[in-house]
Structures are given as structure tokens and as C-alpha cells.
Phi, psi and omega in degrees: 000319182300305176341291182291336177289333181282323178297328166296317138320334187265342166287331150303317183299333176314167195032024170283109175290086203280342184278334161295307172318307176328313187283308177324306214279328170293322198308297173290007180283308194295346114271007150293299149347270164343298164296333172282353181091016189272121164249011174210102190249114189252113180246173177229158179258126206270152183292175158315315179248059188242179168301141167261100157310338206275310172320340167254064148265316188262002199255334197226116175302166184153165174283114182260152169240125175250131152298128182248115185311129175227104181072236195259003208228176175230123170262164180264109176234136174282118182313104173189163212006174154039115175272137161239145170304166205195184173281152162076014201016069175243123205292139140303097182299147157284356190258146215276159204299168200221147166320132163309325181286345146324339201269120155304313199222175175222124197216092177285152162252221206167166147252333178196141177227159178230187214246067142270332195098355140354108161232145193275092189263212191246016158121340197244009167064029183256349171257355161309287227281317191283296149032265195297321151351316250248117178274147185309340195252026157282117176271117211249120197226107207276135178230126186224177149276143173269017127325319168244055151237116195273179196286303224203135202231113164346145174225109193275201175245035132307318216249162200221125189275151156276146200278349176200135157294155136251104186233173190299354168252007182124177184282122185222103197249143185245000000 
């Protein structure tokens, strides 16, 4: 079932100006961000066909952060000098890891979120697992094209929703 939803998300997304949506999409997190009071924002450097987040780096100051894969799991790094490569061919911080529990915010990616907060990843469980890590009072926010934010998402009991969208229309916490 997953399978397929995922080969369905990613056919949507064809011919999508993801670099607009993007711009769009940051415009509103970076104020939302902002209104929520978040100064330490763990963003990702998106896969190709994922929302670009990094525009709200310049839209809103704060302490930014990247995930770096380690084993089976995602460490916390602070954004500053130099990306390196990593798996699954997603740019990396060189810089050494940090607590989690510094982080105000999350900023997930996705292939498709629905509007529970469900989310459709790519299979490997890495952001469930950190996720679930997580103190409750971190706010976690799903970046998405509002094309894939679907009715309703398979849930296993692993997976861990996020508390908001951000999507090129705006913000949506259910």
C-alpha cells in the first residue's frame, strides 16, 4: 500500500516548480516559525524532488541545524561551514553533533503528509525514529506542496505525526 502511494506522490509531483513552491512555502514557515518564538530550527537539505527549506534561513534569523544520517538513526548538527556528502546523495554539516534537546523546532520532509499529520517518507525510518526522540514541546512541522497533502495516510504504530504543514498556502495545524 505504501509502495504505491509512494510511486503516486512522486507522479504528482512531476512537473511541479518546486523552486517556487519552495520560496513560497518558506515564506510562510518563517513566519510562523517566527510567531511561534523558535530560535533553534533543525532544516534538511532536500532531495530533488522534495520543498526546499533554506530559504527560511534568510527570512527569519535563528539558530539553524541539519541532520546528519549515522547508522540507523539522525544526529543534530549545527549549520555552519562547509556540506559534505552523505547517503542517498544529501549534502551534510561537517560539524560535530549537537543534543537534540537544544531544538525548538523540526522542519520534516516528506513525499506526501495528510491532514492529520501522517507522514508518507521514503521507507527507511529515519525520521520516525528521531521523532520519537523528541520532547513534546518541540514543534514539528511537515513541508509540503499542498498537491500532496492527501485525505487520509496508512499508520503503522512506529510512525510519528507532525503537529503542522507548511505548505505553499500557508500553515495548517490540525
Amino acid at each position: 500500500m505504501k509502495a504505491r502511494l509512494r510511486a503516486r506522490a512522486k507522479a504528482l509531483r512531476k512537473g511541479l516548480d518546486l523552486m517556487a513552491l519552495s520560496q513560497e512555502a518558506a515564506r510562510h514557515l518563517a513566519r510562523f516559525l517566527q510567531e511561534q518564538g523558535v530560535q533553534h530550527i533543525l532544516l534538511y537539505h532536500p532531495l530533488p524532488h522534495e520543498l526546499d527549506p533554506r530559504p527560511v534561513v534568510g527570512l527569519y534569523p535563528a539558530r539553524y541545524y541539519l541532520p546528519k544520517v549515522s547508522g540507523e538513526s539522525l544526529s543534530v548538527h549545527p549549520w555552519e561551514g562547509p556540506l559534505v556528502p552523505g547517503p542517498f546523495g544529501l549534502w551534510e554539516p561537517g560539524s560535530p553533533a549537537v543534543d537534540p534537546g537544544v531544538l525548538d523546532a523540526v522542519v520534516v520532509p516528506g513525499l506526501a503528509f495528510d491532514r492529520q499529520g501522517r507522514r508518507l517518507g521514503h521507507g527507511k525510518g529515519f525520521y520516525d525514529r528521531f521523532l520519537k526522540g523528541l520532547s513534546p514541546r518541540v514543534l514539528t512541522v511537515g513541508l509540503v506542496p499542498k498537491l500532496l497533502v492527501l485525505e487520509e495516510l496508512p499508520e503503522e504504530p512506529w510512525d510519528v505525526r507532525v503537529r503542522c504543514l507548511a505548505t505553499e498556502e500557508g500553515i495548517w495545524c490540525p
